[in-house]
C-alpha positions as CSV (number, residue, x, y, z in Angstrom):
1,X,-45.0,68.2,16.1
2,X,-44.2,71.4,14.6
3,X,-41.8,73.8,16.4
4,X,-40.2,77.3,16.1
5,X,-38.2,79.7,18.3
6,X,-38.6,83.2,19.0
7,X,-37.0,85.8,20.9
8,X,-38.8,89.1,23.2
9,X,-38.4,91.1,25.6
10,X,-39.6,92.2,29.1
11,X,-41.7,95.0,28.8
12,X,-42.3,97.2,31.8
13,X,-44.2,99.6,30.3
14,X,-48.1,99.0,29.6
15,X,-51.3,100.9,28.4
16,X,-52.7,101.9,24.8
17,X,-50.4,104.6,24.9
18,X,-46.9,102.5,25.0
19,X,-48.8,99.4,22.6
20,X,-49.5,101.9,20.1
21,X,-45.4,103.4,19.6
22,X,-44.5,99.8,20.0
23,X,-46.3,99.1,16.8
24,X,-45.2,102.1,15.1
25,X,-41.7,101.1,16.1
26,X,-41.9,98.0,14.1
27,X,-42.6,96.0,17.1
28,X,-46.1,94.0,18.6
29,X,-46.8,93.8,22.3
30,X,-47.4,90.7,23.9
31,X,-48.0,88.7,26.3
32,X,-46.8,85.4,28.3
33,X,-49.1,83.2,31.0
34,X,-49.8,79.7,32.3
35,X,-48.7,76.9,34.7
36,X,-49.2,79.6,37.7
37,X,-46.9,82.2,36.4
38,X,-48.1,86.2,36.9
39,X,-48.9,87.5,33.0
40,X,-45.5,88.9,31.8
41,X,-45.9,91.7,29.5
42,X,-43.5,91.4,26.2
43,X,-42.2,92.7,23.5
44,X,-41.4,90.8,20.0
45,X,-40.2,91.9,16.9
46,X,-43.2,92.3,13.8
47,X,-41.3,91.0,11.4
48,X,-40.0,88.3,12.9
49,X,-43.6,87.3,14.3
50,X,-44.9,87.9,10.8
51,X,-42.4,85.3,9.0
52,X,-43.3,82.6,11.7
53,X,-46.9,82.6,10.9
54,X,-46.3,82.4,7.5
55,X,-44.5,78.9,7.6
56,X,-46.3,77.6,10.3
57,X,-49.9,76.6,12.2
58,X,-50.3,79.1,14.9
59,X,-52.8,76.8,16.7
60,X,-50.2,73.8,16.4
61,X,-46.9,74.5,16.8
62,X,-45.2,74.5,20.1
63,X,-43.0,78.3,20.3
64,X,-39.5,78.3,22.1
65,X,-39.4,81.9,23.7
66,X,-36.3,83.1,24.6
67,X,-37.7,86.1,26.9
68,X,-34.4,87.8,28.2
69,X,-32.1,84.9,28.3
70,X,-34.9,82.5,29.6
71,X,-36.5,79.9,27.7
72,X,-39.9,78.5,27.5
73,X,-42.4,76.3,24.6
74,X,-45.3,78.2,24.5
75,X,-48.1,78.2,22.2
76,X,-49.7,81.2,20.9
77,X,-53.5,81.0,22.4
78,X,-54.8,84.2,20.7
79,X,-53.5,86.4,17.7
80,X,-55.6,90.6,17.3
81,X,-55.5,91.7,14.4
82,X,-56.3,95.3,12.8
83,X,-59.8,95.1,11.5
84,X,-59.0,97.4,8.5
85,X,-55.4,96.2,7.8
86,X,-55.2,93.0,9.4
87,X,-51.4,94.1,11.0
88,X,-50.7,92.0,14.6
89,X,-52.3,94.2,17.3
90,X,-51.4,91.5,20.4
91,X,-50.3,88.1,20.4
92,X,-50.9,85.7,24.0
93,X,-48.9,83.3,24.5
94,X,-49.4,80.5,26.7
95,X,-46.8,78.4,28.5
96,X,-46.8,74.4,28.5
97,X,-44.9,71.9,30.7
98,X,-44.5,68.6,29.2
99,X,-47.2,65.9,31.0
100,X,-50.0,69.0,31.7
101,X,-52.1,68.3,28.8
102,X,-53.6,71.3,26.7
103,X,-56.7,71.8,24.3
104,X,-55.5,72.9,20.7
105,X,-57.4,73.1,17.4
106,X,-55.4,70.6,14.8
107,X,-56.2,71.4,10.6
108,X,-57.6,68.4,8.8
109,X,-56.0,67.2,5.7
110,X,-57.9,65.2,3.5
111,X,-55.9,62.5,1.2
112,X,-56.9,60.7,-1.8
113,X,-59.8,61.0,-4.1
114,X,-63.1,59.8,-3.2
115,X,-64.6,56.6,-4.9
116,X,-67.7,58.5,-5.9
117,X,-66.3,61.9,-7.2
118,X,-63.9,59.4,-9.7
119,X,-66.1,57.0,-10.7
120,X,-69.3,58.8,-10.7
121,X,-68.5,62.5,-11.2
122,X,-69.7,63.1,-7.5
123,X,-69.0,65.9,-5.1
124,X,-66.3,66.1,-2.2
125,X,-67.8,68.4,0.4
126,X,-66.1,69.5,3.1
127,X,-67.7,70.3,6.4
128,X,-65.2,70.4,8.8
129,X,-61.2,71.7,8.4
130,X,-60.3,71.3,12.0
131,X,-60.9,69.3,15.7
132,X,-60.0,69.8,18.9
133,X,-57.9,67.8,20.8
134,X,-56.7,67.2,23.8
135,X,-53.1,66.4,23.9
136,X,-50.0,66.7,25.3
137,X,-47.9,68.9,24.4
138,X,-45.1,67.1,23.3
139,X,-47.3,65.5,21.2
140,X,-49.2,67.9,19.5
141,X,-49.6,66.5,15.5
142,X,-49.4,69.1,12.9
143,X,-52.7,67.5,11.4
144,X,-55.1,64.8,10.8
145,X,-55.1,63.2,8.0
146,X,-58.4,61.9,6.6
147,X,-58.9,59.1,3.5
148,X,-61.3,59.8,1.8
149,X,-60.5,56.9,-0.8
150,X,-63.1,54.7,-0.6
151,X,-66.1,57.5,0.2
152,X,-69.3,56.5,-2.2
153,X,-71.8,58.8,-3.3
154,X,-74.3,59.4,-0.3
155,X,-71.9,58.4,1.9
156,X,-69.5,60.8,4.6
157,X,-66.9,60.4,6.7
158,X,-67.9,61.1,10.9
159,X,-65.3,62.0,13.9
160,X,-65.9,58.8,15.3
161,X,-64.3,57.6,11.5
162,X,-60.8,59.3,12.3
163,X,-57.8,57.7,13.0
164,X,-55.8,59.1,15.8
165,X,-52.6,59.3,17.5
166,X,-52.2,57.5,20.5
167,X,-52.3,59.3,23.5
168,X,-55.2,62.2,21.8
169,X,-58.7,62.7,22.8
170,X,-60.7,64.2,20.6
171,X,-63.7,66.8,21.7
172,X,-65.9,67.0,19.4
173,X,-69.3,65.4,19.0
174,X,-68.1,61.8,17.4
175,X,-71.6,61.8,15.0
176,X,-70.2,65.1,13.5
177,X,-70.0,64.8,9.5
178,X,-66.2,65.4,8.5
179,X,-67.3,64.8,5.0
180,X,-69.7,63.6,2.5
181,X,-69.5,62.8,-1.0
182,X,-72.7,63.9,-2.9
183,X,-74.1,62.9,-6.4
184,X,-73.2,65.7,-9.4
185,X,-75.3,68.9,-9.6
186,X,-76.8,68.3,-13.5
187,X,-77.6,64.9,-12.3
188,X,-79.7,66.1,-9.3
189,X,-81.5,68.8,-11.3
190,X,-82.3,66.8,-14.2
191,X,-84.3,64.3,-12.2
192,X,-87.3,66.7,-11.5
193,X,-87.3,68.4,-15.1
194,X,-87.5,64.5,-16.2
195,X,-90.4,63.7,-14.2
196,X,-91.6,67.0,-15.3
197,X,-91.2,65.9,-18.8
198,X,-92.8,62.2,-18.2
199,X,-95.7,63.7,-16.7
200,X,-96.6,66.5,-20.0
201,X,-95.6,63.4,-22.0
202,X,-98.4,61.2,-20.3
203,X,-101.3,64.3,-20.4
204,X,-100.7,64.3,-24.1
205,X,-101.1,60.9,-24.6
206,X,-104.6,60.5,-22.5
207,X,-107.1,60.2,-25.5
208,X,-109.7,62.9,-25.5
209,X,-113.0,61.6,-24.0
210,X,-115.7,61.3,-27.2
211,X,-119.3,60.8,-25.3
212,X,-122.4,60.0,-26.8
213,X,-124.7,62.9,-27.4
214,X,-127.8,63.1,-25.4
215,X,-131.3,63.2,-27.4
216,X,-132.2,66.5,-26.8
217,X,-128.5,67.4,-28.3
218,X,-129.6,65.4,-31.6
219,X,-133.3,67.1,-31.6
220,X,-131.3,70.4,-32.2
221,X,-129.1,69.6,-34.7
């Protein structure tokens, strides 16, 4: 499990007004709520927000907020962004007690190379990069690793496949395709051209038909 710390403050102040000279201050407004707390509006440092989500998974890794003094693990639960600039417009944060499990979305890493993309020049295709879990939250992984060693061609990888930790439920549908390794491109569109080919090859060889010519024919040569 991944964590990180972060400090805030109460903010008293609210409205579009106040969010928009916190920003220009350097600063993003914020937001704290769960386990039957009243939302507590905050205020946290951009910078400081900005260097955590650059070395770690928002979605995964459990936030020690020191709010005035007071400490609590959070997660983040929602992250606006500018739509032109993509700068922090409002961050959520949600607070976890240990033994209340959560729902988070965990990445997917996929290990090793697949038996079909090194022996037979396939294709690793990648359908899904993250579940959902429910977990918690002292136990929150930082991923899930998937091995896709031994994948053929024309063969995939499904939810119910995945090894887990114990003590996770995962949500998603267990027939859901993770991954599938599929046979080369040229391979795939040389096929049709060949039958293509085969089927010129055998119109050419069909002898032309040579038919007897009627008597009337003769008469008129």
């Amino acid at each position: 499990m991944a964590t990180a710390s972060l400090t805030a403050s109460v903010r008293e102040e609210r409205g579009t007004g106040v969010a928009r000279k916190l920003r220009q201050a350097g600063n993003v407004p914020a937001v704290i709520y769960g386990h039957g707390r009243e939302p507590q509006s905050l205020t946290i440092n951009t910078r400081e927000v900005e260097k955590l989500l650059g070395q770690f998974s928002a979605g995964s890794t459990v936030i020690e907020l020191n709010v005035n003094g007071a400490k609590s693990n959070t997660l983040i639960r929602e992250i606006q962004r500018h739509p032109v600039n993509r700068s922090i417009v409002h961050i959520d944060f949600q607070q976890l007690v240990a033994g209340e499990k959560i729902t988070v979305s965990i990445p997917l890493r996929f290990t090793g190379t697949a038996d079909g993309v090194r022996n037979s020049g396939g294709i690793l295709e990648e359908t899904m990069h993250q579940v959902h879990l429910r977990v918690d939250p002292a136990a929150i992984p930082d991923h899930i690793d998937v091995d896709v060693t031994p994948l053929t061609i024309g063969h995939s990888i499904h939810i119910s496949d995945l090894k887990l930790p114990e003590g996770v439920t995962i949500l998603d549908d267990q027939s859901a395709t993770v991954c599938v390794c599929t046979a080369p491109k040229a391979v795939e569109e040389a096929a049709p051209a060949a039958a293509e080919g085969a089927e010129g090859a055998a119109a050419a060889a069909e002898p032309e038909l040579i038919r007897k010519p009627k008597p009337e024919e003769e008469e008129s040569k």
